[in-house]
C-alpha positions as CSV (number, residue, x, y, z in Angstrom):
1,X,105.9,117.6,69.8
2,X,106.1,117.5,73.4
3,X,104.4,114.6,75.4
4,X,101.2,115.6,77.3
5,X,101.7,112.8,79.9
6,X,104.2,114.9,81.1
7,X,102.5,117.9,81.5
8,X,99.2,117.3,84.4
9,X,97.5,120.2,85.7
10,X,99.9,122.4,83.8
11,X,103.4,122.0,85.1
12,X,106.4,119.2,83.7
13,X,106.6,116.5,86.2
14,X,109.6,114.2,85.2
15,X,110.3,112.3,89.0
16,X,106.2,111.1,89.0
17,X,106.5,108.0,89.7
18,X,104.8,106.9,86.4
19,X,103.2,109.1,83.9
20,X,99.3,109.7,84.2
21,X,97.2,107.6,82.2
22,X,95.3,110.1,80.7
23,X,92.9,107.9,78.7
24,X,91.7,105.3,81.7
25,X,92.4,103.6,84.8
26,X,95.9,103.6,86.1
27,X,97.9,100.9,84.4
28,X,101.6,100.2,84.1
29,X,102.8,96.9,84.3
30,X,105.8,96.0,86.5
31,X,109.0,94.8,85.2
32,X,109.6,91.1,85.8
33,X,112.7,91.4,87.2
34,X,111.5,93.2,90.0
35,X,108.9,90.6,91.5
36,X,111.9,88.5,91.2
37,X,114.1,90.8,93.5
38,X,110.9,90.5,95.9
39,X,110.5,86.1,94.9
40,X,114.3,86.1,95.7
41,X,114.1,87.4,99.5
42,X,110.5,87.0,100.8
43,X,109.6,83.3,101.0
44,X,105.4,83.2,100.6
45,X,103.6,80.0,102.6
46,X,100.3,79.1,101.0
47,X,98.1,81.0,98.3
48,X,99.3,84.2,96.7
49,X,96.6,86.6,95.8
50,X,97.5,89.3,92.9
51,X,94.9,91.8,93.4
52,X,95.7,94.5,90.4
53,X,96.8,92.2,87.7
54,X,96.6,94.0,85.0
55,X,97.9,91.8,81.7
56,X,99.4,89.5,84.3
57,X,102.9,90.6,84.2
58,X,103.1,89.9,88.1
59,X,101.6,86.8,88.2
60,X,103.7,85.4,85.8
61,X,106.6,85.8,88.1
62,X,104.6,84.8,91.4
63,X,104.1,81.1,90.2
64,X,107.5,80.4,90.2
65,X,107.6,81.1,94.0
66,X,104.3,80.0,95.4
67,X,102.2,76.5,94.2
68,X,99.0,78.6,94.1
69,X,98.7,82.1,92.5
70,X,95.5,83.9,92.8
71,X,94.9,86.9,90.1
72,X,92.2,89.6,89.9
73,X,91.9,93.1,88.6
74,X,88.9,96.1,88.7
75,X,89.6,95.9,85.1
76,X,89.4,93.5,82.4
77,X,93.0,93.8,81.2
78,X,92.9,89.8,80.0
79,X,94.0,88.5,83.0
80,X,92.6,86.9,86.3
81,X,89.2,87.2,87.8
82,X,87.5,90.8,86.5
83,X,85.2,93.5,88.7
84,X,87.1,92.8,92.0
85,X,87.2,96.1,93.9
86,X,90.5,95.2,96.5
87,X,89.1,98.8,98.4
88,X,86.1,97.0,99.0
89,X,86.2,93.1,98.8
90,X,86.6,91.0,102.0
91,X,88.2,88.2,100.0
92,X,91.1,87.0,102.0
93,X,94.2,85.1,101.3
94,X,97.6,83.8,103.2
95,X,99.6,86.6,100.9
96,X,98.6,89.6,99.1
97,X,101.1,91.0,96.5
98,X,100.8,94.1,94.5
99,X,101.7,96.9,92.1
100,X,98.7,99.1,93.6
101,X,97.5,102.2,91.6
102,X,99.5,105.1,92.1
103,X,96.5,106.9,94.0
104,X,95.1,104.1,95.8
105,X,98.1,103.3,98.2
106,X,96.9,104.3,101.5
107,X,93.4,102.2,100.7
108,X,95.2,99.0,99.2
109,X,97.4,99.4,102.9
110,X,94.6,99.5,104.9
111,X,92.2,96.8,103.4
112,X,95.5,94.7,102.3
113,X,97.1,94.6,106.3
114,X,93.2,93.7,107.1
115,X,93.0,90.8,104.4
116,X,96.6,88.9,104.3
117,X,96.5,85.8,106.3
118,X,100.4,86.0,106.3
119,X,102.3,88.4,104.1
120,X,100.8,91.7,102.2
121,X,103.7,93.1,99.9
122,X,103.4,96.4,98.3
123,X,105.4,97.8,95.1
124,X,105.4,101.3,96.4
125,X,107.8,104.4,96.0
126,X,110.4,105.0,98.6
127,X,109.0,108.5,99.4
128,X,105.5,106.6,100.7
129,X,107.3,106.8,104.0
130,X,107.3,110.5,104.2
131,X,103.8,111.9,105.4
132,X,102.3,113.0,108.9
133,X,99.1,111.8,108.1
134,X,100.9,108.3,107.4
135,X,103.4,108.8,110.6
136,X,100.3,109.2,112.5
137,X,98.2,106.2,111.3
138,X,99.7,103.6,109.3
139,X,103.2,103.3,110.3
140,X,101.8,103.9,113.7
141,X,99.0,101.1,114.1
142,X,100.3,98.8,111.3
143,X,103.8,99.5,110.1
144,X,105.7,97.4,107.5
145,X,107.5,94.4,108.8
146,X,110.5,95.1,106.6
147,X,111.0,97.7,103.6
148,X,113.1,96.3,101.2
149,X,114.8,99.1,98.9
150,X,116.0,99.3,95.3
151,X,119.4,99.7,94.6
152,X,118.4,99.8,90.7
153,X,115.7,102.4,89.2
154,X,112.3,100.9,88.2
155,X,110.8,102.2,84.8
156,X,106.8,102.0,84.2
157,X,105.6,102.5,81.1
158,X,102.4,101.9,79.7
159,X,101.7,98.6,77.9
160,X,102.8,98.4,74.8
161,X,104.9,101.4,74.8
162,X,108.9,101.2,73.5
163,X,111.4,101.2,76.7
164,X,114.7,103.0,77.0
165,X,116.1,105.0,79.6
166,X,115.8,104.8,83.2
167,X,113.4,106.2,85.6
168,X,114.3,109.0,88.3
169,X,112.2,107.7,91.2
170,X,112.6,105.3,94.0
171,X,111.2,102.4,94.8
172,X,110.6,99.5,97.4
173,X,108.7,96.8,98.4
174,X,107.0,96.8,101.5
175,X,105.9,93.8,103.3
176,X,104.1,93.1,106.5
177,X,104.3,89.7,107.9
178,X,102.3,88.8,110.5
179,X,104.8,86.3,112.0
180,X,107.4,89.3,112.5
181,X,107.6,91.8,115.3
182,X,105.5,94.7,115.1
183,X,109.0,96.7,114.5
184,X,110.3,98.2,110.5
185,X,113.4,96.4,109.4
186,X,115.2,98.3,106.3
187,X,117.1,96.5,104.3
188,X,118.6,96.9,101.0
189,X,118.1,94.7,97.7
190,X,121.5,93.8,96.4
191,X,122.1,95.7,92.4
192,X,121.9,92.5,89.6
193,X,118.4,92.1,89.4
194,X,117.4,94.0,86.8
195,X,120.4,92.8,84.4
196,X,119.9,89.3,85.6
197,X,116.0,89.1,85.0
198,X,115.2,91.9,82.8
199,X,113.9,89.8,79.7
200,X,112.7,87.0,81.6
201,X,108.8,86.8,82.2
């Protein structure tokens, strides 16, 4: 029986970079070990605001690196604060950090750069930097102070679901830092992370 996730609008879609949730909101919690590839080279000052928690799976990881952690979701996923819309809210923090749903990007960019105190890091996939309409506007007016790409393949899957294999898209975190020139640094996260953290939470 073939897998209908895989099939959208009629056509097989293996490089997405996470299946559709077909039955709800957009919600695939990241791996632990790679907030700790971001934990291990971004140093956060101050509060820490996880704006699409989800079951927490980023938080988690986020106390270990910052004395306050802030969580909140659209959803009630038994986690942090419920009904915060990030597209919308004005609540504002020193640093935002984020798995964003897959078709909310752009928006969490925009209100995100506008919100962050300090830092605003964003779990997004590599090919986010590909776009006119993003050429023209956000890396333009607000581009990322540094882009820090995976060297190892991220998996999603949706909670509760058995994992095996390895995922065919790429992925990177991007950060803007006030504090840095307005200027893109890429830089590369060393392999190890996801054998060195995999089953740690």
């Amino acid at each position: 029986m073939s897998d209908a996730t895989y099939n959208l609008n009629g056509g097989f879609k293996p490089t997405i970079k996470r299946f559709a949730d077909l039955n709800g909101p957009d919600f695939f919690p990241t791996p632990a070990w790679a907030t700790y590839a971001l934990i291990d080279n971004e140093q956060f000052d101050g509060e820490v605001w996880e704006c699409a928690c989800g079951d927490g799976a980023m938080s988690k990881v986020l106390e270990k690196a910052a004395r306050s952690v802030a969580s909140s979701d659209l959803y009630n996923r038994g986690f942090g604060d419920v009904g915060i819309d990030f597209l919308t809210t004005n609540r504002r923090s020193d640093n935002i950090v984020t798995n964003p749903p897959y078709n909310a990007a752009e928006g969490f960019v925009h209100n995100g750069t506008r919100l962050a105190k300090r830092k605003f890091a964003l779990l997004l996939r590599l090919a986010f930097l590909e776009g006119a309409n993003r050429a023209n506007t956000i890396f333009t007016e607000t581009p990322p102070s540094r882009v820090w790409v995976f060297s190892e393949r991220i998996t999603f899957y949706p909670a509760g679901a058995v994992q095996q294999g390895s995922g065919t898209t790429a992925y990177a975190w991007f950060v803007w830092d006030r504090d840095a020139p307005k200027t893109t640094e890429l830089k590369w996260l060393k392999p190890g992370y996801k054998a060195k953290f995999a089953k740690q939470a």
